[in-house]
N, C-alpha and C positions, 0 to 999 in steps of 0.2 A: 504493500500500500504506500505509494509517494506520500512524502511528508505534507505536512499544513502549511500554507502559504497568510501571510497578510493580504488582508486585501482594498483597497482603491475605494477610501468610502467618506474621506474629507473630499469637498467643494472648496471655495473661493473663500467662502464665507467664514468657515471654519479656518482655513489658512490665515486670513487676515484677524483673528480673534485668538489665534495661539502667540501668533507675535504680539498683538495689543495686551490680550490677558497676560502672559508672561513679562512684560517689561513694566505695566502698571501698576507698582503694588504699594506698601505705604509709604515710601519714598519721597514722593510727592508732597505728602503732607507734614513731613520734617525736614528736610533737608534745602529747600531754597533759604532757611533761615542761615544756617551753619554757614549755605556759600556766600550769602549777602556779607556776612562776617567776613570772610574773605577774601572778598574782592572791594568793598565798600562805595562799590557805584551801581547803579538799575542800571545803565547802560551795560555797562560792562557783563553784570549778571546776563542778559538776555543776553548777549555776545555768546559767554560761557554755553547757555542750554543751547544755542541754533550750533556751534562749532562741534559738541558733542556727539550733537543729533546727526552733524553732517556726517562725522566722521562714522559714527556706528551705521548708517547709511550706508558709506561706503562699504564698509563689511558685510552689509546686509545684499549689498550687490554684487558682492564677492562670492558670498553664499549662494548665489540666485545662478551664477554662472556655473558652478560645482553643483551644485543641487541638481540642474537641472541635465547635467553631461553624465552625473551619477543618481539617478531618484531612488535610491536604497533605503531600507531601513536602518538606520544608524548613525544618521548626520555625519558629524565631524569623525566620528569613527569610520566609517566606511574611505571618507574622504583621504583622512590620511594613513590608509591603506593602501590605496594608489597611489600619494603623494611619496611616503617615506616607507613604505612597509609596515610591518608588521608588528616588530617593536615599538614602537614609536606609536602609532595605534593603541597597541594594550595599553602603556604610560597615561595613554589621555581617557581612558576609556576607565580603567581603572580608579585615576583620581575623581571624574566623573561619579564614579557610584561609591567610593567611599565618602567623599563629602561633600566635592563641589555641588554637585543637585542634589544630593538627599540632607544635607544641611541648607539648603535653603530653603526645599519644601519644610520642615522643621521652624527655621525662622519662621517664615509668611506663616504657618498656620499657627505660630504663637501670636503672631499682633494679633492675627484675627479674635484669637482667644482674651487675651487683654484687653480689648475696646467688646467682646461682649461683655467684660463684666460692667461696662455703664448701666447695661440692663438686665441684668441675672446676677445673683449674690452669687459668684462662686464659693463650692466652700473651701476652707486649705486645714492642712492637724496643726496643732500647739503650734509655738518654734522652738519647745524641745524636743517633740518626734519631730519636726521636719530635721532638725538637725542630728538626730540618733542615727539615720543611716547616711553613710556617705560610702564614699569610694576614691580611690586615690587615682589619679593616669599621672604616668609619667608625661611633661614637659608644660599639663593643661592643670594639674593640681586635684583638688579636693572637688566632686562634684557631689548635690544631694537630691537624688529620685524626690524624694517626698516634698522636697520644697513647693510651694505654690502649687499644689496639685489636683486641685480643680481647672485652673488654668490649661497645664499639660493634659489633663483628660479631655476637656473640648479642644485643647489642639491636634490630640490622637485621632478623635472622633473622626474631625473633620478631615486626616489624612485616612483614615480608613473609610469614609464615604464616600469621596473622592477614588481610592483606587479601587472598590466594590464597582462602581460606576463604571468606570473606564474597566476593569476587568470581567464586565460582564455583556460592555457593545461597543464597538471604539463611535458607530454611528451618537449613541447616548453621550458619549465622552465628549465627543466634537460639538455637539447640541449645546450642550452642558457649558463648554467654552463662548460658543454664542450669544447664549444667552446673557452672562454673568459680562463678558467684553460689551455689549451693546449697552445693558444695564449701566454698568461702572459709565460708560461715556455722557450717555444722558446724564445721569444725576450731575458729573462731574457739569459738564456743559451749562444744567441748572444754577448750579452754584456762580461758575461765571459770571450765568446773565444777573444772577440773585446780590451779586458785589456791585457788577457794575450800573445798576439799573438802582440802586439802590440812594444814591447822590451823597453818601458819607462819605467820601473819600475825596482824593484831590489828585490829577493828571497830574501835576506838579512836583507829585513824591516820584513819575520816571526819572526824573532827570537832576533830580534833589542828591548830592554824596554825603557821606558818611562822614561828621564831624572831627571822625579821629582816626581816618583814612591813612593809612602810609601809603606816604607819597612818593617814598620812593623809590626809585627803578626796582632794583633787587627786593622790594617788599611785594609790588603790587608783580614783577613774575611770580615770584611764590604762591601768591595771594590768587592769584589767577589758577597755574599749576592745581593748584590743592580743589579749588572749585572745579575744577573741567576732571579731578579724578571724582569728587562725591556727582559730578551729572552723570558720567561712565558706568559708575553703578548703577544709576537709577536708569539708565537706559537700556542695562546690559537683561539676555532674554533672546536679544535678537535671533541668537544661531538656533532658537528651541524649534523652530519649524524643521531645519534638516534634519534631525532626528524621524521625523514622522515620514519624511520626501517617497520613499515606497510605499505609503499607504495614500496620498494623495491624489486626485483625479487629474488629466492633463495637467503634470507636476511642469512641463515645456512654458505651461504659462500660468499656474497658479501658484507655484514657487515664486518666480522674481515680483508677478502682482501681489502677494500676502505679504513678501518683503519688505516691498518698496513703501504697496498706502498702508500697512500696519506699520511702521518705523515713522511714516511721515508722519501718519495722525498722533502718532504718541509726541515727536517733537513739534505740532501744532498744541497739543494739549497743555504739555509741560509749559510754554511760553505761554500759552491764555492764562492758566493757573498761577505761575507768578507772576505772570501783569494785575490780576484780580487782586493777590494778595499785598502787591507794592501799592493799588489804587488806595486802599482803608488803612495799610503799615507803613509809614516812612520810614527809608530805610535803616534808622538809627534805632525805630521800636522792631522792626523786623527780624534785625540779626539777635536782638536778647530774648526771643521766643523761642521758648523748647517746645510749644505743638502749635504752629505757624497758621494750620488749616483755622483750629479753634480759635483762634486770638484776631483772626481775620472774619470769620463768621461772628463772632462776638459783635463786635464794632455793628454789624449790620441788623441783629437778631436778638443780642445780649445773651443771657445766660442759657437762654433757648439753641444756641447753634453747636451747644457741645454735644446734646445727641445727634444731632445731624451729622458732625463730624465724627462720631462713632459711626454712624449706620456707612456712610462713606467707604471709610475704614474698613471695616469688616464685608463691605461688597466688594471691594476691590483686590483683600487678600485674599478672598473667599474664590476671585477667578483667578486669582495668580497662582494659588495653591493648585489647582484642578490646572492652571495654564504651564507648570513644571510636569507632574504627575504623570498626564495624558502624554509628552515627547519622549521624557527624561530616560521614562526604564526601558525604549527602543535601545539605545546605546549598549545597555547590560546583553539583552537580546540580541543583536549582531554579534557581541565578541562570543557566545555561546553557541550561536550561529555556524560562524566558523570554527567551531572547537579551540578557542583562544580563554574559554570560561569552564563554567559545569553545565555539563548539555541539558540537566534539565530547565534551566535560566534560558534556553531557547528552541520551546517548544513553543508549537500556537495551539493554545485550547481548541479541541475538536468542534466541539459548538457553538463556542463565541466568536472564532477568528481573531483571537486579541494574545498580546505576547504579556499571559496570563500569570507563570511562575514567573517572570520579570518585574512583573509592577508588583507580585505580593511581597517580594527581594527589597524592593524597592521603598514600599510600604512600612514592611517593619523594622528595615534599617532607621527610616524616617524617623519611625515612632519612640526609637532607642534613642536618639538624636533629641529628641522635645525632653523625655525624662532625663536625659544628663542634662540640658539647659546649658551645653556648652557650643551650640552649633552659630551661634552670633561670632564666636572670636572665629571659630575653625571656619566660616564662609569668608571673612574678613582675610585671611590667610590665604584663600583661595581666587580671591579675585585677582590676585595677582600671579596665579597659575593660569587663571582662565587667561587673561590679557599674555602672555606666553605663547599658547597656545593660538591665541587669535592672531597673534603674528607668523606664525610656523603655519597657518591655514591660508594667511593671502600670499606668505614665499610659494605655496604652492601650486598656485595657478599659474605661474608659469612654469614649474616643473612639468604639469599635468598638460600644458598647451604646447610643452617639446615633446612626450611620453605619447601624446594621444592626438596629430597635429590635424588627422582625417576625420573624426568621431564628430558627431552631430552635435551642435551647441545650438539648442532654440533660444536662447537667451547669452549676450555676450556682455561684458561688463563694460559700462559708458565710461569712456575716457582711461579705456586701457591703451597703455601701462601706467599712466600717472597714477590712476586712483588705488590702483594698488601699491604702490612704491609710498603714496601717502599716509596710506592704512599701515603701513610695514613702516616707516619713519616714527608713528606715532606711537604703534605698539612697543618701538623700541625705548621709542623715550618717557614712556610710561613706567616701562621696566625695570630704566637707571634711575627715574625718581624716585618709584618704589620703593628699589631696595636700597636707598642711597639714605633714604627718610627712616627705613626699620631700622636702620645699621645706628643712624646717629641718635635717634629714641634710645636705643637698648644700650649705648653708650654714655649718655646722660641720666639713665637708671629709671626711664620711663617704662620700659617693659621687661617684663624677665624674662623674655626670648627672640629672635629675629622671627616676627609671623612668616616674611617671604620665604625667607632662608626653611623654614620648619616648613612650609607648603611643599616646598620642594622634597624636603626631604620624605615627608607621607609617600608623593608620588614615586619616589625612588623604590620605597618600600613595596611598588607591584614588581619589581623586577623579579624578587624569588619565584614569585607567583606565574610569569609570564615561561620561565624555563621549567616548572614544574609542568605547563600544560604543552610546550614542547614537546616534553620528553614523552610526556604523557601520547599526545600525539604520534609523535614518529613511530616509538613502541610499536603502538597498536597497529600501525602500516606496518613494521616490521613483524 
């Protein structure tokens, strides 16, 4: 009996909603504060989100080329299979499912869990049993299961709903992303018109700077630098559609189109929403707000806009959880695929058609990740693995375009070679800030260990892993 196949069951619609739903999560509604601190001008800030948005753009259009020459189940794993082999595959593939994605489904579905509690008493034990069990990891320290544990259980929940769903139709899964990306846009969209329509504020705060701005040269790169890495994140999501590229319909043209207007609308969004929030905050009240969204709805609504900015919250981690979940555990699924994993991480359910031991993989690593409450520092560590990699994925399209110079490309990358050579300029200089900033934190006695340096090091740790399934491998040929 041939094996089970994925099969071809996302549209347009659902393409453009896995990129939307995975880049828009609570980001949004913390983070222009942080970067207004750092750059200390609205001009400059909207500079920051459009150069970000360009940039991840272009990667998004790097992906749309590859995706489209490769529509496999596996995204960036399949891709740089072809690119560099096999090694170098597992490496990504691996860190991919030890943390990079299942620490961040973890993240998102804790905010979502902390902005329900505006409206559900969660419960939690003493803070003598939360502190009676612990556990030690080497290099991460003391973590404790029971802490806050109402919390972690509707953050479980909601990642066991989510891959219940996606593991029992990827059609339901896809739905499911639609609905929740369309949702999240409207409300978002509401709120916009709800700031600006509202006549408390003043146009005058775009172009108003920041009283205690450095001004100079070497402050305001920095200051710039450090904003255009917290947009990065909040952008970052984009590659989640090539994971899924084999299960999508005419992937020739619903790959680069789910790319292109999912990334545009998110960086249409992100600049309305900080234009919204600078109209009611000047930007001297703006950058001292730790929950930016609330303190902006305040001004308009008063002590009324903080449930709103819960229910916000919690719709928009609510698709970004379900908008990792539904791509993510394709990647576990390829390297199993090829016998590069444990074969059964890549079976397809006989009845659902869905890469079923994958997401439950997936699932309850996830859920081990919420009860340690350590997956915020270990994603933090990783974005600078991911950005690594996202440079190693645009080197390879011209690998892939001497390797394969005949192969059908229904989609080619606008303003090739430059947009790639820029995308690859920027990953790189991202990489030396990075770790050039962990390096001199951890030398100033700010952290007690180099996050990048340690990221790397996690990924290094699949190596034993990747010769055990060699061996494992050739063997059984032999």
């Amino acid at each position: 009996m041939p094996a089970q196949k994925l099969q071809r069951q996302l549209g347009l619609w659902a393409s453009i909603s896995i990129v939307v739903g995975s880049i828009i999560g609570s980001g949004i509604f913390m983070k222009p504060a942080t970067m207004a601190g750092q750059v200390g001008s609205p001009l400059i800030l909207l500079m920051v989100w459009v150069i970000a948005g360009v940039v991840s753009l272009f990667g998004g259009m790097i992906n749309a080329e590859v995706g489209t020459l490769l529509p496999k189940t596996g995204g960036q794993y399949v891709f740089f299979r072809h690119m560099y082999g096999d090694f170098f595959a597992f490496l990504y593939g691996w860190a991919s499912l030890s943390v990079i994605n299942t620490a961040s489904v973890a993240s998102i579905s804790f905010v979502f869990a902390q902005y329900a509690g505006y409206f559900l008493d969660l419960p939690r034990f003493s803070p003598e049993l939360e502190k009676s069990v612990s556990l030690a990891i080497p290099f991460i320290g003391k973590i404790f299961p029971l802490d806050n544990i109402g919390v972690k259980s509707l953050a479980a929940l909601l990642i066991v709903i989510f891959t219940w769903i996606n593991y029992y139709s990827v059609k339901a899964g896809g739905a499911v992303q639609v609905f929740f990306s369309v949702l999240k846009l409207g409300v978002l969209i509401m709120v916009v018109l709800l700031i600006f329509f509202s006549g408390k504020g003043s146009f005058q705060n775009f172009f108003t700077v920041s009283s205690d701005r450095d001004e100079s040269f070497w402050g305001m790169v920095s200051g710039f630098i450090a904003a255009c890495s917290g947009a990065l994140m909040a952008y970052d999501g984009w590659n989640n559609l090539g994971f899924v590229a084999g299960e999508i319909k005419n992937p020739g043209k619903n790959i680069p189109r789910g790319l292109i207007i999912g990334l545009g609308t998110c960086l249409l969004m992100y600049v309305l929403i900080t234009q919204a929030y600078l109209y009611v905050l000047p930007i001297d009240e703006m950058k001292k707000s730790s929950l930016v969204a609330s303190d902006a709805l305040r001004v308009v609504m008063g002590v009324g806009g903080g449930g709103l900015v819960a229910l916000l919250v919690m719709i928009s981690t609510a698709g970004a959880t379900n908008g990792n979940i539904l791509p993510c555990a394709r990647i576990t699924f390829a390297m199993a695929e090829q016998n590069k994993f444990f074969p059964w991480a890549g079976k397809v359910h006989p009845r659902f058609r869905t890469p079923g031991n994958a997401l439950l993989l997936q699932g309850i690593w996830a859920c081990l990740f919420v009860l340690s409450g350590s997956f915020d520092m270990l994603t933090d560590m990783f974005v600078f693995v991911s950005w690594l990699f996202y440079g190693f994925g645009a080197y390879g399209i011209f690998l892939l375009r001497k390797k394969m110079p005949e192969a059908e490309r229904p989609y080619k990358v606008w303003g090739y070679p430059v947009v790639p050579i820029i995308f690859i300029l920027f990953a790189a200089f991202y990489f030396v800030v990075t770790l050039h900033t962990d390096i001199t934190n951890y030398i100033a006695g700010k952290t007690v260990f180099i996050n990048s340096v340690f990221g790397l090091l996690v990924t290094i740790m699949g190596i034993p892993l990747y010769w055990y399934f060699n061996r494992k491998n050739n063997s059984g040929r032999g």
